[in-house]
N, CA, C and O of each residue as an XYZ file, in Angstrom:
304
protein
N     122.567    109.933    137.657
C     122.091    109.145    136.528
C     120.569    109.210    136.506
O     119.881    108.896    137.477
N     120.035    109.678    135.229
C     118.324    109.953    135.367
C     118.200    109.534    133.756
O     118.523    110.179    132.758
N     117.704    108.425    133.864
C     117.132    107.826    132.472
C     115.778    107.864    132.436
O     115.194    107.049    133.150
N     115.040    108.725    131.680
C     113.727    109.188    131.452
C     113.001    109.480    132.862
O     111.939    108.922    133.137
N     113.615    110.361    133.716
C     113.013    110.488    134.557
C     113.181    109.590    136.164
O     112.879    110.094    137.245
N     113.689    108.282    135.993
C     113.844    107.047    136.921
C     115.553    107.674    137.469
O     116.508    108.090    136.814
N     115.432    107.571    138.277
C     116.796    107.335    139.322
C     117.338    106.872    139.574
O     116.998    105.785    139.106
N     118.707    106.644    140.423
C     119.025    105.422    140.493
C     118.434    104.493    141.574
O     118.276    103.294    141.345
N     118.184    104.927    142.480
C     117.106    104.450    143.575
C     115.841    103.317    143.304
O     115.618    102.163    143.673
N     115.095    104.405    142.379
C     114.336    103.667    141.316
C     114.547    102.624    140.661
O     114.046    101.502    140.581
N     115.340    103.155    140.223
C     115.930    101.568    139.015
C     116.724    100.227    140.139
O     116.848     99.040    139.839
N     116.981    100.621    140.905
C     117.384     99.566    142.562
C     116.416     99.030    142.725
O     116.458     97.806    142.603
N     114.927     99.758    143.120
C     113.577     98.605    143.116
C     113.222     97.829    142.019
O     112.864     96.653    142.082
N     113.342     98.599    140.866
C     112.662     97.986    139.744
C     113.801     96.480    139.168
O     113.533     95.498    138.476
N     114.697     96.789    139.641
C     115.824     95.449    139.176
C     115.562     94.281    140.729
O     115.523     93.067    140.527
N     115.442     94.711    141.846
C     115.240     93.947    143.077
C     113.555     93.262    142.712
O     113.410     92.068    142.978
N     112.345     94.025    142.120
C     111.505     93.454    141.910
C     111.493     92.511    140.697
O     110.718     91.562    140.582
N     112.620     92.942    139.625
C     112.081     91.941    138.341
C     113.395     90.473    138.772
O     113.754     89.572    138.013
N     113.860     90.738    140.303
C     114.992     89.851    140.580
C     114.243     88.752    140.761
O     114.356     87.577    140.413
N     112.889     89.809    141.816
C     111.655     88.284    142.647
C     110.730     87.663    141.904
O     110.033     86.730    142.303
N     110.691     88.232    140.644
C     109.502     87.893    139.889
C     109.978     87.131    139.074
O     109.657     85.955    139.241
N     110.935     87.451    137.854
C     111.354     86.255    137.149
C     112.823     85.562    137.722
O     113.591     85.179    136.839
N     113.129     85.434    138.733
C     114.249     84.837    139.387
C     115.679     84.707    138.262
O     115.933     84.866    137.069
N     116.363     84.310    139.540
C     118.122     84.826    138.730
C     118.499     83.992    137.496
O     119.213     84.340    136.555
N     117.983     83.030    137.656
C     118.313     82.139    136.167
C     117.426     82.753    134.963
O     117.825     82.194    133.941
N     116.651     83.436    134.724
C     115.764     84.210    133.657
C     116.049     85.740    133.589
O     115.695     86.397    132.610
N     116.622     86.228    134.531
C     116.725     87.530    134.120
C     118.022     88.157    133.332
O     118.004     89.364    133.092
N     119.021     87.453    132.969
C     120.264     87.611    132.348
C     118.999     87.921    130.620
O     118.788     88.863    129.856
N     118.334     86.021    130.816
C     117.857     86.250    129.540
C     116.948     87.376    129.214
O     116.905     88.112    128.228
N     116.342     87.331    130.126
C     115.442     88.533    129.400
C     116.117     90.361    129.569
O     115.610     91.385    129.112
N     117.179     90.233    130.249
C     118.101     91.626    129.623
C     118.651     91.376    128.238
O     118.954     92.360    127.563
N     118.824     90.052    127.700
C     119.716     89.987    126.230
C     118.649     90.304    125.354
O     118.913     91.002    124.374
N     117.283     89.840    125.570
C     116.306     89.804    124.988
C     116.335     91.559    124.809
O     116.789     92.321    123.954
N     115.907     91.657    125.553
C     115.263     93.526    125.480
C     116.466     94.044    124.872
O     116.324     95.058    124.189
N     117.575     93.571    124.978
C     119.047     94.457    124.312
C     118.983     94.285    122.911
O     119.242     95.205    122.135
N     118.608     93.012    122.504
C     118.598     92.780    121.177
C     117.339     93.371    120.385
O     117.495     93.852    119.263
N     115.916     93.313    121.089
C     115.321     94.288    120.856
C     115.597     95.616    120.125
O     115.684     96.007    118.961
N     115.689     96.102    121.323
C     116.026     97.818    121.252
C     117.710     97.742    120.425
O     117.850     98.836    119.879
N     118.369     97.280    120.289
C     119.188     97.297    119.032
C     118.742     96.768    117.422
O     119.247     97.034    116.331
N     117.728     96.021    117.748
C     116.456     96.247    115.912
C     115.825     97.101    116.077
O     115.339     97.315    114.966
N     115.290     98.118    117.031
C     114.597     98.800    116.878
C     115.647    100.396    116.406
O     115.418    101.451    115.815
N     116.841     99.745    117.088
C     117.622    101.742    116.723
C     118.108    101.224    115.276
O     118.169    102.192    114.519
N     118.510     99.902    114.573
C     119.098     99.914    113.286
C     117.756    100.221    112.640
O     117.790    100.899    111.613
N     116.501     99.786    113.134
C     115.781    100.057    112.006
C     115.092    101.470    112.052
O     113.986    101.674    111.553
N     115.847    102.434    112.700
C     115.212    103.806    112.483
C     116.223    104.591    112.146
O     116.186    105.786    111.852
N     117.463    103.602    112.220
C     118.638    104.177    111.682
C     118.342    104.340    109.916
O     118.571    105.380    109.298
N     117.934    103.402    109.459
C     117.888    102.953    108.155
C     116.097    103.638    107.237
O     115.721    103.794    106.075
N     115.615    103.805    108.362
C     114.867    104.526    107.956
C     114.747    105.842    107.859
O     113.905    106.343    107.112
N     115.634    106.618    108.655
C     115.857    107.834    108.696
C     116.668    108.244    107.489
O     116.547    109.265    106.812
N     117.957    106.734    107.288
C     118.504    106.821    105.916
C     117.941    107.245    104.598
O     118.472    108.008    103.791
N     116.503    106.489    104.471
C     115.820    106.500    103.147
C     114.986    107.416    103.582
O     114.631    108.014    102.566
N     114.350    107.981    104.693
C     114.065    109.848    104.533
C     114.824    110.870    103.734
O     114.531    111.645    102.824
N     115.974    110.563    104.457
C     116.736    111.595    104.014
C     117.109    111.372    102.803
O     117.029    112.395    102.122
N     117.585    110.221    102.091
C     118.049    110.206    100.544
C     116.562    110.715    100.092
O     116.567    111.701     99.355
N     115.709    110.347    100.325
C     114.319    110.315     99.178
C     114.033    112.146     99.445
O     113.289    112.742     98.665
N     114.703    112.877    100.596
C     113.731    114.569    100.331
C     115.360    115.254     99.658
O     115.561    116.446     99.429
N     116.109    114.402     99.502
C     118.140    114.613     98.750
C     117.683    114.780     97.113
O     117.797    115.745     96.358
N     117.064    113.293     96.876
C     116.991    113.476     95.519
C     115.860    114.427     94.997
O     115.052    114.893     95.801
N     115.809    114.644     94.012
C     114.582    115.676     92.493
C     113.893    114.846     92.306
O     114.333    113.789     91.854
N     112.502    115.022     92.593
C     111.431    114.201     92.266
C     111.212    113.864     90.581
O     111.156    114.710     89.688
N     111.118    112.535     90.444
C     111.971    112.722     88.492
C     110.146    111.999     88.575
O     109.530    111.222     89.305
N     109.846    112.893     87.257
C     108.339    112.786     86.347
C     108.709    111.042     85.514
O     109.767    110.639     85.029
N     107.416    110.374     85.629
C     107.398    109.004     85.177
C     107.671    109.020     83.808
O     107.173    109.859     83.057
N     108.411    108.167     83.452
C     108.725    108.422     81.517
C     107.549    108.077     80.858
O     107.286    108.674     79.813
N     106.498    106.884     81.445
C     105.717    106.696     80.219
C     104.669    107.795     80.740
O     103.632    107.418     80.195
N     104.301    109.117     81.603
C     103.524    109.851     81.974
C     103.861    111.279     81.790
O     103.440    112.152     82.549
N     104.525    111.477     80.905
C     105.475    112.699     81.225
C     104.149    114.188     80.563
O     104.463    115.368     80.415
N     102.635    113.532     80.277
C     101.879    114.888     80.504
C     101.683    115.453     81.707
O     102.427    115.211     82.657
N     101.067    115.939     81.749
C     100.838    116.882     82.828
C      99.224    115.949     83.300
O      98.297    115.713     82.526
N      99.292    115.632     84.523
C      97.907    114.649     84.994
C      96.608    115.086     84.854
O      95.619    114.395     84.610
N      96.702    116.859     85.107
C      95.374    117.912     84.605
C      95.363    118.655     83.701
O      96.420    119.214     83.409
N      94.347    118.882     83.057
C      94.382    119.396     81.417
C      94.274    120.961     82.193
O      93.798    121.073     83.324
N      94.826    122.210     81.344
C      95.133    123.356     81.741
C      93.738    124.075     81.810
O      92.890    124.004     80.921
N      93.631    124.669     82.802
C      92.479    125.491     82.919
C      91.723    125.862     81.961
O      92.485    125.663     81.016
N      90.376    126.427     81.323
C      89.774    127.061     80.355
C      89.540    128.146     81.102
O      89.506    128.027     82.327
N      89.275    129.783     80.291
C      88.793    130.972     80.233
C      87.714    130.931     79.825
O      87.065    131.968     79.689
């Protein structure tokens, strides 16, 4: 098991140190915390990736009340 690089070894200190630091009654919460986190953070790139992709799906449609052309055509 290698999650970005960390081990499992690794991740044994890093859970034994955040055991001593915020003690056993706080650390449940602050795993729900970071879970709920990082689950707004993947819906909202879920949903943004959504409206990437519809917006390069659809034909870029010309404004109705603008429908000249924004630059007047070259002169010779």
């Amino acid at each position: 098991m290698n999650i970005f690089g960390v081990g499992l070894p690794e991740m044994a200190v890093i859970g034994a140190v955040a055991l001593l630091v915020f003690g056993p009654k706080r650390l449940p919460e602050l795993g729900r915390t970071l879970g709920q986190t990082l689950k707004g953070f993947q819906s909202a790139s879920k949903e943004f990736e959504r409206e990437i992709n519809k917006a390069m799906a659809d034909p870029e449609q010309p404004d109705s009340d603008n429908e000249k052309d924004p630059l007047p055509p070259a002169q010779s």
